[in-house]
Backbone as JSON Lines, residues from 0, in Angstrom:
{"i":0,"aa":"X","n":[7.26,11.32,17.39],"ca":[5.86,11.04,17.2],"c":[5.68,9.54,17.03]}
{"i":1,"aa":"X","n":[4.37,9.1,17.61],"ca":[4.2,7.68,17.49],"c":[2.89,7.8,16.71]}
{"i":2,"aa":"X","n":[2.96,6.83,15.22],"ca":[1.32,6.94,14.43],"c":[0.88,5.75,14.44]}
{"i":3,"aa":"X","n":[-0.42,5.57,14.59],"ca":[-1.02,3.96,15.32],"c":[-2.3,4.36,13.47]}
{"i":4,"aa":"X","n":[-1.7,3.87,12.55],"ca":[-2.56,4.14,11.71],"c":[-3.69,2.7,11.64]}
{"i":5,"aa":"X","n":[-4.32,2.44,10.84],"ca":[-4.81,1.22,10.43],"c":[-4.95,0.97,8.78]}
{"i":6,"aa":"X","n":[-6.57,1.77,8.86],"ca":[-7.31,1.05,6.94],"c":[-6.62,1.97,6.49]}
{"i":7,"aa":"X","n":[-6.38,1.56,5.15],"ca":[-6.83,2.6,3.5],"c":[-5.61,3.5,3.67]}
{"i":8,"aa":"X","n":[-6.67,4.2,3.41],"ca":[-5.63,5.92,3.06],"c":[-5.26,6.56,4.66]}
{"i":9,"aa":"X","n":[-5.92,5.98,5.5],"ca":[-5.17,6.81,6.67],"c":[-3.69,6.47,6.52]}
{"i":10,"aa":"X","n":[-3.22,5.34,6.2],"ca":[-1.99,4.63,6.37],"c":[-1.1,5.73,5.64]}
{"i":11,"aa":"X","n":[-1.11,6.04,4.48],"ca":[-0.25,6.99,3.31],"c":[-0.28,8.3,4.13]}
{"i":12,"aa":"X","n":[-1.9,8.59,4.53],"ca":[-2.26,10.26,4.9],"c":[-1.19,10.32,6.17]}
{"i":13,"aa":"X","n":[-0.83,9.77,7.12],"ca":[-0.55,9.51,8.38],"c":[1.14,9.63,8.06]}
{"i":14,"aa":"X","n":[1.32,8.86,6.83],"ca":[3.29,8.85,6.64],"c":[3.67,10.4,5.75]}
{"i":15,"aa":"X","n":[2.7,10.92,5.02],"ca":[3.04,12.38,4.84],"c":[3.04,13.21,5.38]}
{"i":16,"aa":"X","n":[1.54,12.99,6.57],"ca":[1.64,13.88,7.49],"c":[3.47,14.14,8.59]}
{"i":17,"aa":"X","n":[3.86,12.6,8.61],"ca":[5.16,12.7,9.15],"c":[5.7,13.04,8.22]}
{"i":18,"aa":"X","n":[6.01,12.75,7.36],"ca":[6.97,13.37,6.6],"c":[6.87,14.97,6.31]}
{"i":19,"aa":"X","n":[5.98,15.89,6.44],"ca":[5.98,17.06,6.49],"c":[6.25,17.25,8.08]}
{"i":20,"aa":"X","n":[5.51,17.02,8.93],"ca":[6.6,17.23,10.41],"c":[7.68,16.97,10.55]}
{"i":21,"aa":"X","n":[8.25,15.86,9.68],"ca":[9.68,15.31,9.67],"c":[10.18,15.69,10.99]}
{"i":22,"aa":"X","n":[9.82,15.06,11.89],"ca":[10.3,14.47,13.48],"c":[10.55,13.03,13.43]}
{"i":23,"aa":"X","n":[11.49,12.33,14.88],"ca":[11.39,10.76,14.56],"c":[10.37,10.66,14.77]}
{"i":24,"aa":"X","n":[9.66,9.53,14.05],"ca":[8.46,8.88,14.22],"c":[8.44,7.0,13.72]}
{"i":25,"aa":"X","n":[7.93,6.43,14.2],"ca":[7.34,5.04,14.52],"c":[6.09,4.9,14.71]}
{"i":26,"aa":"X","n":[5.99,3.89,13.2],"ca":[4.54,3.78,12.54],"c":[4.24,2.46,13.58]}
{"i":27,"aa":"X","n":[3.21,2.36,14.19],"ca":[2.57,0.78,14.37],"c":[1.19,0.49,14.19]}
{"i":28,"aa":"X","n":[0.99,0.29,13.62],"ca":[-1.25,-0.25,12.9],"c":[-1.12,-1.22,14.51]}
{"i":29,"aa":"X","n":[-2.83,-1.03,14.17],"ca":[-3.33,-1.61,14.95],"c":[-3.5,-3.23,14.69]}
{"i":30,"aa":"X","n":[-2.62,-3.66,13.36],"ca":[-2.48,-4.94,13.35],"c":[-4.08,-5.55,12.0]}
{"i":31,"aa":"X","n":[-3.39,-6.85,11.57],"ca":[-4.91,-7.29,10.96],"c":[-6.02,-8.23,11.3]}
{"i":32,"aa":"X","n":[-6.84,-8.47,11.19],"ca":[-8.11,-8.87,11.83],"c":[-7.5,-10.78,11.59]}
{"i":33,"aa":"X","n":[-7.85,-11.57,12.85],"ca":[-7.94,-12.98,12.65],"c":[-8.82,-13.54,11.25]}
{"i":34,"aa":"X","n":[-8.73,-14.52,10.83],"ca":[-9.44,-15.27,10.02],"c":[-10.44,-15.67,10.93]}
{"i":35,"aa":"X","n":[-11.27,-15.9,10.29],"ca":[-12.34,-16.68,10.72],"c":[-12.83,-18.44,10.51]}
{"i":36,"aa":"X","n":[-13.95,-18.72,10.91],"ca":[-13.87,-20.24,10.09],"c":[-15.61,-20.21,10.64]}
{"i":37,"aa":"X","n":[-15.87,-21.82,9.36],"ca":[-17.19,-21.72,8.88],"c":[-17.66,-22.4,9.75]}
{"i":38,"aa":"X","n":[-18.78,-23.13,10.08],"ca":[-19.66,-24.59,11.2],"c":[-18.53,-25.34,10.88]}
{"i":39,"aa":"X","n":[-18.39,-25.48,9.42],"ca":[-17.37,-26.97,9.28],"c":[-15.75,-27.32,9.84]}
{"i":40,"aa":"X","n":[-15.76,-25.91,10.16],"ca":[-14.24,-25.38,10.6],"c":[-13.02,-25.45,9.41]}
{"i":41,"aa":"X","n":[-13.89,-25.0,8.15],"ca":[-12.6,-24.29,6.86],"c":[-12.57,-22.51,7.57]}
{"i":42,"aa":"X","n":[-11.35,-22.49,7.17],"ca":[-10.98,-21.16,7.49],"c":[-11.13,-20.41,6.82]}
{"i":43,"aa":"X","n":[-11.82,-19.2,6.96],"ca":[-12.89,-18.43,5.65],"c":[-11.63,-16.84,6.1]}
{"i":44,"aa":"X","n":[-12.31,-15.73,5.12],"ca":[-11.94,-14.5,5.75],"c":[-12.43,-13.35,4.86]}
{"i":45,"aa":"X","n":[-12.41,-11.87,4.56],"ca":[-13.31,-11.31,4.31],"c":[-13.28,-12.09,2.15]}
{"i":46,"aa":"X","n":[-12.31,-12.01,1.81],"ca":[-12.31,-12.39,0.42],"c":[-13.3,-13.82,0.5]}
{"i":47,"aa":"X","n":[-13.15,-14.31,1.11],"ca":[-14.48,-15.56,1.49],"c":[-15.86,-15.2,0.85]}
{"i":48,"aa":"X","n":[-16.02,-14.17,1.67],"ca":[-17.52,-13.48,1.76],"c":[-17.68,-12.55,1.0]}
{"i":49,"aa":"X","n":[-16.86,-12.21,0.15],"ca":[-17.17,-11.54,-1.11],"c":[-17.59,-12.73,-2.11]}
{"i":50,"aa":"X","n":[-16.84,-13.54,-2.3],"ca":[-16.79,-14.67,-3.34],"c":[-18.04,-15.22,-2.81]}
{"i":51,"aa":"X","n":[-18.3,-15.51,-1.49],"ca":[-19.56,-16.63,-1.18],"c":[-21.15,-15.45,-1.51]}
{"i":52,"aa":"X","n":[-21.0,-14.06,-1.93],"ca":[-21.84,-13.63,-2.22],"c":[-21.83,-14.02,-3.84]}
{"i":53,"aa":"X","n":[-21.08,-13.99,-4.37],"ca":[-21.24,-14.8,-5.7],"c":[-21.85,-15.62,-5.66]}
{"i":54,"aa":"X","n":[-21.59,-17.07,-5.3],"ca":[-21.46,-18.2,-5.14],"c":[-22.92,-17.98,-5.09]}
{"i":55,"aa":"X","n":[-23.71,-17.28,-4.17],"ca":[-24.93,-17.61,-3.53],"c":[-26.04,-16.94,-4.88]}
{"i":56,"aa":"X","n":[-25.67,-15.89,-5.64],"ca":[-25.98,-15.69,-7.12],"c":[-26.35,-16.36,-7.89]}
{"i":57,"aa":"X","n":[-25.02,-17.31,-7.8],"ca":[-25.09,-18.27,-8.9],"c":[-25.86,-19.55,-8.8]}
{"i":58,"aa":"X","n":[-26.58,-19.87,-7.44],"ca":[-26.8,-20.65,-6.83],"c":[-26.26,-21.84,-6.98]}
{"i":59,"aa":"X","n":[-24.69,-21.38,-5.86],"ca":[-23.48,-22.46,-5.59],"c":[-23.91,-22.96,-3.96]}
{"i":60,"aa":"X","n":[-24.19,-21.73,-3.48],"ca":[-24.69,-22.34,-2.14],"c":[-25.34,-21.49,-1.58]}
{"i":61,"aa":"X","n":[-26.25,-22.15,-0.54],"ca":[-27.35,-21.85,0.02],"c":[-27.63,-20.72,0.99]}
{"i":62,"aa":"X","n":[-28.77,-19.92,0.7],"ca":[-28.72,-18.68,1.95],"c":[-28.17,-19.07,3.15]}
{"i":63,"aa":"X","n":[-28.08,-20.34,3.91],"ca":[-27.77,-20.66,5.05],"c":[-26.45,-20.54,5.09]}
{"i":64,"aa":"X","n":[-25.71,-21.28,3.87],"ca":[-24.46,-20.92,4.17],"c":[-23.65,-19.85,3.41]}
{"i":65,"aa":"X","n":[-24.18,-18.65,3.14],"ca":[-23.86,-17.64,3.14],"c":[-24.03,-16.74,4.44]}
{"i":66,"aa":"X","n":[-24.93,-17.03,5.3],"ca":[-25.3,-16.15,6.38],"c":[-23.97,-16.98,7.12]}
{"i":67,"aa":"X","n":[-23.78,-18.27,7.44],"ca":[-23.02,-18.74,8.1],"c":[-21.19,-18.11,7.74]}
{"i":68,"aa":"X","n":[-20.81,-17.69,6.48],"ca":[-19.75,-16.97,5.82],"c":[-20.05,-16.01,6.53]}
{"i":69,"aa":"X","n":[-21.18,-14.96,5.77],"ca":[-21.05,-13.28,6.16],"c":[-20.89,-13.26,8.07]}
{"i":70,"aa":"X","n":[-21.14,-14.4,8.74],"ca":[-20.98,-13.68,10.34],"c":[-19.64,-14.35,10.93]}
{"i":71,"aa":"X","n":[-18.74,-14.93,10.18],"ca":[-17.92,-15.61,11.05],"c":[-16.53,-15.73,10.4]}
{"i":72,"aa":"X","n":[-17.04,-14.76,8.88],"ca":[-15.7,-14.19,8.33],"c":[-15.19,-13.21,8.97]}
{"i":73,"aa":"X","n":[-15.31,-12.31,9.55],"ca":[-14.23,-11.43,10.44],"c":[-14.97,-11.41,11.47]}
{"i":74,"aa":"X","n":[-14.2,-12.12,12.65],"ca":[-14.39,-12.52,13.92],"c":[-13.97,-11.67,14.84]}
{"i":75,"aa":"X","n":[-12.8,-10.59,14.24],"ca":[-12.28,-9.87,15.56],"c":[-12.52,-7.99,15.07]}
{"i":76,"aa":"X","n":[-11.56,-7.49,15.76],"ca":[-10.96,-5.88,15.15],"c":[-10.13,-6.19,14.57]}
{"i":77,"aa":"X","n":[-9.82,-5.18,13.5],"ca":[-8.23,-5.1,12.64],"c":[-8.88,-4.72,11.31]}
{"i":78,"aa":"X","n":[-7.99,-4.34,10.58],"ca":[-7.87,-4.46,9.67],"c":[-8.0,-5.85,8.46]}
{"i":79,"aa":"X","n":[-9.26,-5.31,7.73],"ca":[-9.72,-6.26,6.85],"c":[-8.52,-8.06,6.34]}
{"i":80,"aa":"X","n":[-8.99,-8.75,6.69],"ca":[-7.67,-9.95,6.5],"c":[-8.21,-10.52,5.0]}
{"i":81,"aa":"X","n":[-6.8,-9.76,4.78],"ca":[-6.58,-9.75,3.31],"c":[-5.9,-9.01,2.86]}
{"i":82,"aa":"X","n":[-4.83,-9.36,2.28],"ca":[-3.9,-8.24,1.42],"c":[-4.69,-7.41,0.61]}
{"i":83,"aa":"X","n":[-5.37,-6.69,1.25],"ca":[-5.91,-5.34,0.67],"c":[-4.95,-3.98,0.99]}
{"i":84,"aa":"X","n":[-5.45,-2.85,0.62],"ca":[-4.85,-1.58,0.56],"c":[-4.17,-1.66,2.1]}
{"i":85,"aa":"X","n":[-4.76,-1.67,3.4],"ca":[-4.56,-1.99,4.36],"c":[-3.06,-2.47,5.18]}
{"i":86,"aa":"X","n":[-3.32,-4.39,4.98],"ca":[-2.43,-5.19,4.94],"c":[-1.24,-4.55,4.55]}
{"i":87,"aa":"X","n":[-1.0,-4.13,2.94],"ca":[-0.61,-3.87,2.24],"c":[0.72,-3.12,2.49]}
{"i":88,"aa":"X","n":[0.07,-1.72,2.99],"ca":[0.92,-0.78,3.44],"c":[1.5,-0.51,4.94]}
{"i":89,"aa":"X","n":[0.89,-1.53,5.52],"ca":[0.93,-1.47,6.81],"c":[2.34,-2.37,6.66]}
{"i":90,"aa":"X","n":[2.35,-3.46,5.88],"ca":[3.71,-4.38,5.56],"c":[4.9,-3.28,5.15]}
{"i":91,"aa":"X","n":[4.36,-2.62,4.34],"ca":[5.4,-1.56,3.42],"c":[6.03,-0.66,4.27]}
{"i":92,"aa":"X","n":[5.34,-0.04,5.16],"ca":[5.82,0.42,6.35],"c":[7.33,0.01,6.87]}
{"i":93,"aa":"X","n":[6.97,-1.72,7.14],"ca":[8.7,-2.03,7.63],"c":[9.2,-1.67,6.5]}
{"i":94,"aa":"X","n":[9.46,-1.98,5.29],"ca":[10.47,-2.21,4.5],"c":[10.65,-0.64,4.03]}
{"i":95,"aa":"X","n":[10.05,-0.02,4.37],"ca":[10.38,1.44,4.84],"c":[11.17,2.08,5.55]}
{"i":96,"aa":"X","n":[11.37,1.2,6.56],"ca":[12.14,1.36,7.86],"c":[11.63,2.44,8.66]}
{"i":97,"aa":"X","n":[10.06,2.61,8.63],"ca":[9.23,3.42,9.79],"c":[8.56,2.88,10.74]}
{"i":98,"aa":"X","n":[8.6,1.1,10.77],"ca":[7.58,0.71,11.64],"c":[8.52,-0.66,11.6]}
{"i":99,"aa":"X","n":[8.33,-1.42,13.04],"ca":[9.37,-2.27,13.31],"c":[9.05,-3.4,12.77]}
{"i":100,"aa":"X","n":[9.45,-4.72,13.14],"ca":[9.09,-6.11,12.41],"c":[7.62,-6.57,12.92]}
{"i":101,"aa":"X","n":[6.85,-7.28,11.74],"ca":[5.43,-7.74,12.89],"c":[4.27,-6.6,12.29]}
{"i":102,"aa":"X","n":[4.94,-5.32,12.04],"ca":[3.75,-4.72,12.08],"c":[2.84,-4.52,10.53]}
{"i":103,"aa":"X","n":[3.44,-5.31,10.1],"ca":[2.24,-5.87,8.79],"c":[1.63,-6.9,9.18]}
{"i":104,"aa":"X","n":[1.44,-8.11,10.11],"ca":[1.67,-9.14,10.11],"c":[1.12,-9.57,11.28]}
{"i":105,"aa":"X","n":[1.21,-9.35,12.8],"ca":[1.11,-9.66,14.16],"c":[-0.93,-8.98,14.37]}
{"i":106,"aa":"X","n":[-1.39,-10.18,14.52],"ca":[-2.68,-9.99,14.31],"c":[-3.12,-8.83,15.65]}
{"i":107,"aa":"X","n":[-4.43,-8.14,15.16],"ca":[-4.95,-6.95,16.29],"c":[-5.42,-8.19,18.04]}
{"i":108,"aa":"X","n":[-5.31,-7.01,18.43],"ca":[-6.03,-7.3,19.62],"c":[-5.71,-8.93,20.45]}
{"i":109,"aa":"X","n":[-4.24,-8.79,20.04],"ca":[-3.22,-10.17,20.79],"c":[-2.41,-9.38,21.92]}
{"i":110,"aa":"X","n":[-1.71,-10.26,22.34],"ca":[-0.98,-10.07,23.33],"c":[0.71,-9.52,22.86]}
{"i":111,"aa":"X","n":[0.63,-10.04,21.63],"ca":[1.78,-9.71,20.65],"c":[2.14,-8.54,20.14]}
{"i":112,"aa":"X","n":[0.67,-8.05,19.85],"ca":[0.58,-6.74,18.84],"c":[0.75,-5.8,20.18]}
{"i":113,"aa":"X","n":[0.47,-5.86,21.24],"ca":[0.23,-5.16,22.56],"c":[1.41,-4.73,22.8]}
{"i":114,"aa":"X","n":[2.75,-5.83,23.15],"ca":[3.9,-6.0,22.92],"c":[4.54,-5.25,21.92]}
{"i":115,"aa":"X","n":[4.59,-4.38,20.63],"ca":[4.38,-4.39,19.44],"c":[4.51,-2.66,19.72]}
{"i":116,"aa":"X","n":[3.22,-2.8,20.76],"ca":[2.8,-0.78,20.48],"c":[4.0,-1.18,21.88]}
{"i":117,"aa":"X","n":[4.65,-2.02,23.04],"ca":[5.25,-1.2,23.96],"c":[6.69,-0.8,23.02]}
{"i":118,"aa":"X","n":[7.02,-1.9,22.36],"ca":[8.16,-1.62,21.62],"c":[8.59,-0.33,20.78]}
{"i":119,"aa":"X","n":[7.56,-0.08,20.07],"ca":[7.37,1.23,19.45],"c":[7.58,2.11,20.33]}
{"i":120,"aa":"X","n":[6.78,2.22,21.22],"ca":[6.93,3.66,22.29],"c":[8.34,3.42,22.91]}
{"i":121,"aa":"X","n":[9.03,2.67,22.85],"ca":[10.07,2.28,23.46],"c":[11.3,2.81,22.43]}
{"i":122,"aa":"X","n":[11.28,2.58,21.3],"ca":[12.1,2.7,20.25],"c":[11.8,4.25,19.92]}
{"i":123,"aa":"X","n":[10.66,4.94,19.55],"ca":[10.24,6.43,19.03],"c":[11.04,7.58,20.46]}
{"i":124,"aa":"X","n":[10.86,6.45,21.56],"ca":[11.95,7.38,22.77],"c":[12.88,7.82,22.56]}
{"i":125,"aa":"X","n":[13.93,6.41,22.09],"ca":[15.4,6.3,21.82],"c":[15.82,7.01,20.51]}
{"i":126,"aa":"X","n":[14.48,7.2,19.44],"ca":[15.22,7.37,18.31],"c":[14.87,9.34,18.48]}
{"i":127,"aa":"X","n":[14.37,9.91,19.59],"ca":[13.99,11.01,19.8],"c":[15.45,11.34,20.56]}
{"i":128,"aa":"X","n":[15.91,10.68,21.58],"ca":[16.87,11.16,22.1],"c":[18.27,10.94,21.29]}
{"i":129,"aa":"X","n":[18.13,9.86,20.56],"ca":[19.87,9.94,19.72],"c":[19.26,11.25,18.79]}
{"i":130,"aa":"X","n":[18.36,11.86,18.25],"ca":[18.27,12.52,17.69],"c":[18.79,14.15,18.08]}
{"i":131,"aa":"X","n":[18.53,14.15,19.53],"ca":[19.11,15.63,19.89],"c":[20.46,15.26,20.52]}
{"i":132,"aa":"X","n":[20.69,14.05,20.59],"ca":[22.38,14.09,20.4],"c":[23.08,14.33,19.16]}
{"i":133,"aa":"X","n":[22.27,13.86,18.24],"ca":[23.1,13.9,16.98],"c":[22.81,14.93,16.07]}
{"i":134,"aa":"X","n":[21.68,15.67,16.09],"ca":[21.41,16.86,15.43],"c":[20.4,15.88,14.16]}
{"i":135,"aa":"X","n":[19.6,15.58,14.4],"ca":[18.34,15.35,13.51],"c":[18.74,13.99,12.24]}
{"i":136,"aa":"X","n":[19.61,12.78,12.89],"ca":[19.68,11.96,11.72],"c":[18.63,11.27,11.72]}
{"i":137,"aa":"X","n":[17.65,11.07,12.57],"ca":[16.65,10.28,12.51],"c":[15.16,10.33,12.01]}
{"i":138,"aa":"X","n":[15.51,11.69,11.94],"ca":[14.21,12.31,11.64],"c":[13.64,11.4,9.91]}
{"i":139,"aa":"X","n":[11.72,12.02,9.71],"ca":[11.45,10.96,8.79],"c":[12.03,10.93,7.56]}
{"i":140,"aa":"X","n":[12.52,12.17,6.97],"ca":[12.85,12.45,5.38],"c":[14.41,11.53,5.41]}
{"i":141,"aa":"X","n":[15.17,11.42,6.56],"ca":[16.26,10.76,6.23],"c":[16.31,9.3,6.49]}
{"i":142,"aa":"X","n":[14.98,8.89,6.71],"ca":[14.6,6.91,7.02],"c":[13.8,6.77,5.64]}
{"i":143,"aa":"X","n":[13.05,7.81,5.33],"ca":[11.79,7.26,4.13],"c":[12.17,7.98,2.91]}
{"i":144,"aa":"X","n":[13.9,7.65,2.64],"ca":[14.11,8.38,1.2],"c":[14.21,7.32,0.25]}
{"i":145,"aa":"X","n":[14.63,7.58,-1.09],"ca":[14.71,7.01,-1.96],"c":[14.69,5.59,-1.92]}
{"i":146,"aa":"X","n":[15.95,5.09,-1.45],"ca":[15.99,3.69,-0.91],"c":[14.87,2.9,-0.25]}
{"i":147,"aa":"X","n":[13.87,3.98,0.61],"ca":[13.46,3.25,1.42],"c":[12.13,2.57,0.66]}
{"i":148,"aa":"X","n":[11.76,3.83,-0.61],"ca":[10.68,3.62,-1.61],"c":[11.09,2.51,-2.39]}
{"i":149,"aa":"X","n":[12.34,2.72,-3.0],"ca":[12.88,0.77,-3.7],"c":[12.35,-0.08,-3.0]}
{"i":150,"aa":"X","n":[12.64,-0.62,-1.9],"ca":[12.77,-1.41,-1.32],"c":[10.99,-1.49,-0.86]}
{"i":151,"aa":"X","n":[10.36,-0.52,-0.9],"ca":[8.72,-0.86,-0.29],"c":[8.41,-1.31,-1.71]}
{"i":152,"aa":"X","n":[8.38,-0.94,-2.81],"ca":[8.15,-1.23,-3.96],"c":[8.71,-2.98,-4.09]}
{"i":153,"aa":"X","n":[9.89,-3.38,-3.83],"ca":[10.45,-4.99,-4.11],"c":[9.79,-5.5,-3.34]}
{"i":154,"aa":"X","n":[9.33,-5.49,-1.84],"ca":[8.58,-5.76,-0.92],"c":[7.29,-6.08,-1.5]}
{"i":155,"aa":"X","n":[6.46,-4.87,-2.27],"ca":[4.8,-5.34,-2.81],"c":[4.92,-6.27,-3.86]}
{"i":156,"aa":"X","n":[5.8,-6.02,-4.92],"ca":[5.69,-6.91,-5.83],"c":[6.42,-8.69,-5.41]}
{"i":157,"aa":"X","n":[7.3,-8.73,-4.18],"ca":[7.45,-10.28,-3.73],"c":[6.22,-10.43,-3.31]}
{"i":158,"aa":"X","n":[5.1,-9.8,-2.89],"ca":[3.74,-10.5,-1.51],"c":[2.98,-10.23,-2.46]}
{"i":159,"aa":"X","n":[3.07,-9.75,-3.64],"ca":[1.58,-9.23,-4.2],"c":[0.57,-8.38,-3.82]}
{"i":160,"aa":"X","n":[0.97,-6.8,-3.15],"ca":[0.18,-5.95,-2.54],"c":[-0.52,-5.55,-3.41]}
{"i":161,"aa":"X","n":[-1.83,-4.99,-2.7],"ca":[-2.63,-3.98,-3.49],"c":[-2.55,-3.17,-4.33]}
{"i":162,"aa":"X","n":[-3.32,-3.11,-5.56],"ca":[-3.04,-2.39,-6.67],"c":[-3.05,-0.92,-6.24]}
{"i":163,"aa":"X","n":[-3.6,-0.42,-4.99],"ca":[-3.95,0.46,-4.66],"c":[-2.09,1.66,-4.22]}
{"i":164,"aa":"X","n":[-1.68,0.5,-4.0],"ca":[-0.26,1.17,-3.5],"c":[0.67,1.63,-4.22]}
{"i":165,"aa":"X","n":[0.6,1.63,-5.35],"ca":[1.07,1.81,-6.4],"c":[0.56,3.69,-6.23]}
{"i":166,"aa":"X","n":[-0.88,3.9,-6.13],"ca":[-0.84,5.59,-6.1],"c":[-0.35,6.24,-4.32]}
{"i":167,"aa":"X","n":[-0.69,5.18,-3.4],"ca":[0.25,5.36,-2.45],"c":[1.88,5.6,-2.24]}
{"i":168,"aa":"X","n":[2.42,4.73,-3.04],"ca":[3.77,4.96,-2.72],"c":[4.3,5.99,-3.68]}
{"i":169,"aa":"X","n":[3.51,6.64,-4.88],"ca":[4.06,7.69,-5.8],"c":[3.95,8.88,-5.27]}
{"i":170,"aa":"X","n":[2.6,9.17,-3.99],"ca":[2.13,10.25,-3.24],"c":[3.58,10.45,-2.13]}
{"i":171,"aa":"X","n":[3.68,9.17,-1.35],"ca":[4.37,9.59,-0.51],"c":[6.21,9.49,-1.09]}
{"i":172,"aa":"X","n":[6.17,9.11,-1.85],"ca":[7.67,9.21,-2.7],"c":[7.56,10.73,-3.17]}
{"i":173,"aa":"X","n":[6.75,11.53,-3.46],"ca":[6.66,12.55,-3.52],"c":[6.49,13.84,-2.24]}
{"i":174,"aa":"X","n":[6.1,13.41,-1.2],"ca":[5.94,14.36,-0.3],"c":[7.58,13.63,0.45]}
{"i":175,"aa":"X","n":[8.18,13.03,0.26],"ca":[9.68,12.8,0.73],"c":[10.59,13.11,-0.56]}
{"i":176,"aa":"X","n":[9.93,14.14,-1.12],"ca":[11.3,14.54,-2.13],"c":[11.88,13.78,-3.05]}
{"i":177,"aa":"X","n":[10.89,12.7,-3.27],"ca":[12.01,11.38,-4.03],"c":[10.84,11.66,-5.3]}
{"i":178,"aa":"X","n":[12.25,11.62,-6.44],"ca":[11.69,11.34,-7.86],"c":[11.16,10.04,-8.44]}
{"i":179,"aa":"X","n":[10.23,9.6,-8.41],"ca":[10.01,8.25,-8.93],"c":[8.74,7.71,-9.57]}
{"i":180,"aa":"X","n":[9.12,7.13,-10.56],"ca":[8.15,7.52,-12.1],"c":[7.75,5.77,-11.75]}
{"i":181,"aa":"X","n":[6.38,5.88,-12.61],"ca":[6.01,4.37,-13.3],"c":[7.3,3.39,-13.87]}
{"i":182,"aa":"X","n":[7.62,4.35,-14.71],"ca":[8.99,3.24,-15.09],"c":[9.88,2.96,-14.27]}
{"i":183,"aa":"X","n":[10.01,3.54,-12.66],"ca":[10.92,3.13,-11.67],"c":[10.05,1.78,-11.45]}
{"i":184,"aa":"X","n":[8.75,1.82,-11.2],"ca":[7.86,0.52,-10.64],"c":[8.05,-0.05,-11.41]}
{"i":185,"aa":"X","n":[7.79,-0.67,-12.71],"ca":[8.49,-1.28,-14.08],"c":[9.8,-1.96,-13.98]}
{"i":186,"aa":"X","n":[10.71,-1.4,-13.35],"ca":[11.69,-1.28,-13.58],"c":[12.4,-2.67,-12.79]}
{"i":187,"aa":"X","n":[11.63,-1.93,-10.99],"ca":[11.44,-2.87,-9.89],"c":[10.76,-4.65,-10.15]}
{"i":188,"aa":"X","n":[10.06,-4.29,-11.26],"ca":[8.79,-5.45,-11.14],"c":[9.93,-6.58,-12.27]}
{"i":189,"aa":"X","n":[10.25,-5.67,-12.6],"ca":[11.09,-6.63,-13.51],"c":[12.2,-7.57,-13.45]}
{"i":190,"aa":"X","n":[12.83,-6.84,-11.89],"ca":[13.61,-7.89,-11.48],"c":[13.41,-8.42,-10.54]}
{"i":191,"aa":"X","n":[12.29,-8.38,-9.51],"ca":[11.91,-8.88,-8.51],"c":[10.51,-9.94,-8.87]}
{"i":192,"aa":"X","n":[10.34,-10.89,-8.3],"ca":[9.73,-11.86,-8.52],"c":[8.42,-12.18,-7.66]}
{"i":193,"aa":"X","n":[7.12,-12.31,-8.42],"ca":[6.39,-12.33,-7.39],"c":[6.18,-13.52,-6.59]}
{"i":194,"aa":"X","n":[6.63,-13.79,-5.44],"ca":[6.78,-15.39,-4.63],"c":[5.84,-16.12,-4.49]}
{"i":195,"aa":"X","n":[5.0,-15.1,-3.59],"ca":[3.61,-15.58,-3.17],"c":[2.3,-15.04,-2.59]}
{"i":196,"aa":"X","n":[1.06,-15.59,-2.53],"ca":[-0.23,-14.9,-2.34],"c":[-0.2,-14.78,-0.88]}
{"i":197,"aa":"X","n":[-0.08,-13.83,-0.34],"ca":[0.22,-13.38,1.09],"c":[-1.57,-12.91,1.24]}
{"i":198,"aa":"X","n":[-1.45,-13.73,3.14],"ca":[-2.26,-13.04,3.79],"c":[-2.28,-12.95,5.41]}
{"i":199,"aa":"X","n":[-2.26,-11.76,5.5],"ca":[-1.58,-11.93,7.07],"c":[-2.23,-12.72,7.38]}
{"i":200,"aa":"X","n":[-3.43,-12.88,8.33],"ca":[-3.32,-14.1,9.2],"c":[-3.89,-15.48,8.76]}
């Protein structure tokens, strides 16, 4: 199976759903949305235009250049740009080892990300056919076990993912059979370090 998830909760709904088919499968999103930029050419993006609705509250700046934010902060398709729920899990994905390199990261509607879905369909082939050679090692419950939840967990807390993933990765650590408590996340956070404020593009 090949899952082309994107926002939110499809992303989690989409890796349980594999994980209860437990067939090979290869996750690839449709990638996250370009940044945008203002008349002045600062590079804005949707967290922009949340804040510049403040801003315009408080009267920091002017209806004009709030209208000029709200239309030119997300310029393309994709997924919201911003390490939101999104971003987030769509990153977690690789360090999952369900979705290849890029696909947190390689913006929508490029020539890259295009590249991206041939690879996938290319790889979900191969990992279908070593699979009926080998009698089912590839399948999802034996890529997205225990390990693979550590490691998505060290992954959010180096980039600073969404608070949101935290009930994501306990859902799907659970529909893959894996035991893993708050104090495993605790546990993780404690020796891994948060680096930096990530945003895909």
């Amino acid at each position: 199976m090949i899952a082309i998830p994107n926002c939110d909760k499809i992303v989690p709904g989409m890796i349980m759903g594999g994980l209860r088919v437990n067939v090979p499968t290869v996750f690839v999103s449709g990638g996250p949305m370009a940044k945008g930029y203002a008349k002045d050419g600062t590079p804005i993006d949707l967290a922009t235009a949340f804040e510049a609705v403040g801003k315009f509250e408080n009267g920091d700046i002017t209806e004009e250049e709030l209208t000029d934010i709200e239309c030119n902060a997300c310029p393309s398709g994709g997924s919201c740009s911003g390490m939101f729920t999104a971003n987030s899990m769509n990153t977690l994905m690789e360090a999952m080892g369900i979705a290849l390199p890029g696909n947190g990261t390689i913006l929508a509607l490029t020539s890259a990300r295009e590249e991206l879905y041939r690879q996938a369909a290319q790889r979900v082939c191969e990992l279908a056919k070593l699979s009926m050679e080998d009698k089912e090692p590839y399948n999802m419950k034996n890529i997205l076990n225990e390990n693979a939840v550590r490691n998505a967990f060290a992954v959010d807390m180096a980039m600073g993912g969404s608070s949101n993933t935290v009930l994501h990765m306990l859902a799907i650590a659970r529909e893959a059979d894996v035991n893993f408590e708050l104090s495993d996340i605790n546990a993780i956070s404690h020796k891994v370090s948060h680096i930096a404020k990530i945003s895909p593009s």
